[in-house]
Every structure is written in C-alpha cells, then in structure tokens.
N, C-alpha and C positions, 0 to 999 in steps of 0.2 A: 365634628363628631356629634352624634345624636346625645340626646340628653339619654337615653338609654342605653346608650355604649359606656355613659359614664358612668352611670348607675354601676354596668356589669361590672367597671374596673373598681369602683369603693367598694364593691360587695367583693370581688377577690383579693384586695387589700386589706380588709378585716376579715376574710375569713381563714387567717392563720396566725395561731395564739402570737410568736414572735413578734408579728406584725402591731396585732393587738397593744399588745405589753410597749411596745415603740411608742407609740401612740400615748398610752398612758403615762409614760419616763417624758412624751414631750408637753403634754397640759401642763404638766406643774410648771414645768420651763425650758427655753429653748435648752440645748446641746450643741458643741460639736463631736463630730463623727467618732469621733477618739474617744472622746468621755462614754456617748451608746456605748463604745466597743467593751470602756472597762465596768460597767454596771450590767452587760451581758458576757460573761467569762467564758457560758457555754458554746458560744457558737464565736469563729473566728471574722477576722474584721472584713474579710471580702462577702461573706454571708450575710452581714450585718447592712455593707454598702447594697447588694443584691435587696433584702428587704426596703432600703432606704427606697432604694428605684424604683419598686413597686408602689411605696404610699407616695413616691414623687406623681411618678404618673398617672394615678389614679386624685390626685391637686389636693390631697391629704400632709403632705409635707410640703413647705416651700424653705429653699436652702439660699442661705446669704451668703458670698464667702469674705472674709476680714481675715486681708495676707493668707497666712498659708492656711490657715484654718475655713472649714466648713460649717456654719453653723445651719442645726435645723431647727425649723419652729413649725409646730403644728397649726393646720389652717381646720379650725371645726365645720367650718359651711358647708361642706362637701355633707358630712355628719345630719347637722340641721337640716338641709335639704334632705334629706330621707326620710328622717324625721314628721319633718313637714308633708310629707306625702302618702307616708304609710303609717306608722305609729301613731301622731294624731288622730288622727281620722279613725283610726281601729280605738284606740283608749278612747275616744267620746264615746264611739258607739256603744264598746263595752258598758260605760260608765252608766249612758240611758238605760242600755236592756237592766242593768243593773238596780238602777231609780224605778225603774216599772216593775221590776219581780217585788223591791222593796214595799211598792205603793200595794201590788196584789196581796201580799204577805200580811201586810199589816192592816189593809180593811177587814174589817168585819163579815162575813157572813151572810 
C-alpha cells in the first residue's frame, strides 16, 4: 500500500467525531472493547467494533487480546506522521511570514 492510500485511510478514520472521541478515550489508556462500549452508551457495541475496524486499519489502533478480552491501545505515529508532513511545515511557514510582518511592523519609517 502507497504511503498515500495510508494517508487516505487516517484522514477517513479521523474524519468522524466517534472515531475521534475513540482515539481520545485511548491516549489516556488502553481499553478493552467492552469498557469503549460502556463510556460510549450512545451508540451500540457492533457500531463501536465497526469504528474500532476502521482506526484498526487505518494502524491508528493496535489490539492485543488476553483470553477472552480485547484490549485496544492507541498507536500515535500514524498521527505524527501527518504531522510531520503537513502541519510542520505549514506552522514554520506561518510562523516566518509571521517574524517578517513583525520585523516590517516594527521598523521605523
């Protein structure tokens, strides 16, 4: 798979708030599937495994299992790697144009 199909699949794995919000429940710390299900009440536990599959395959979630339990833990690189490629890159630029309107601004006349 191109480094660009992966791209496509972490940008349609963050681009739905659920998905999001998953993500966010697993920074703080792993889960099993059971426990996501009861800190999201709204939606039912196949919709929940549904979303899991999505940040699976986009390598945003990676899942251990211990006996019957599923535990997930959130993999950030996927994150950083975007990071690193787009945001980077645009916030320095920012940040110059930014230093040089400052530098124009504050010279004198």
């Amino acid at each position: 798979m191109s480094t660009e199909d992966e791209n496509d699949l972490i940008f349609k794995a963050l681009s739905h708030r659920t998905r999001r919000h998953i993500c966010d429940l697993l920074r703080v710390e792993p889960l099993t599937t059971g426990m996501l299900c009861d800190r999201l009440p709204e939606i039912d536990r196949c919709t929940v495994m549904q979303h899991l599959k999505v940040l699976e395959e986009a390598g945003l979630v990676v899942t251990e299992k211990r006996g019957r339990e599923r535990w997930n833990h959130l993999d950030a690189l996927p994150i950083h790697a975007i990071h690193e490629r787009w945001i980077g890159p645009y916030a320095a630029y920012a940040t110059n144009m930014l230093s040089r309107l400052k530098s124009q601004v504050e010279t004198p006349a």
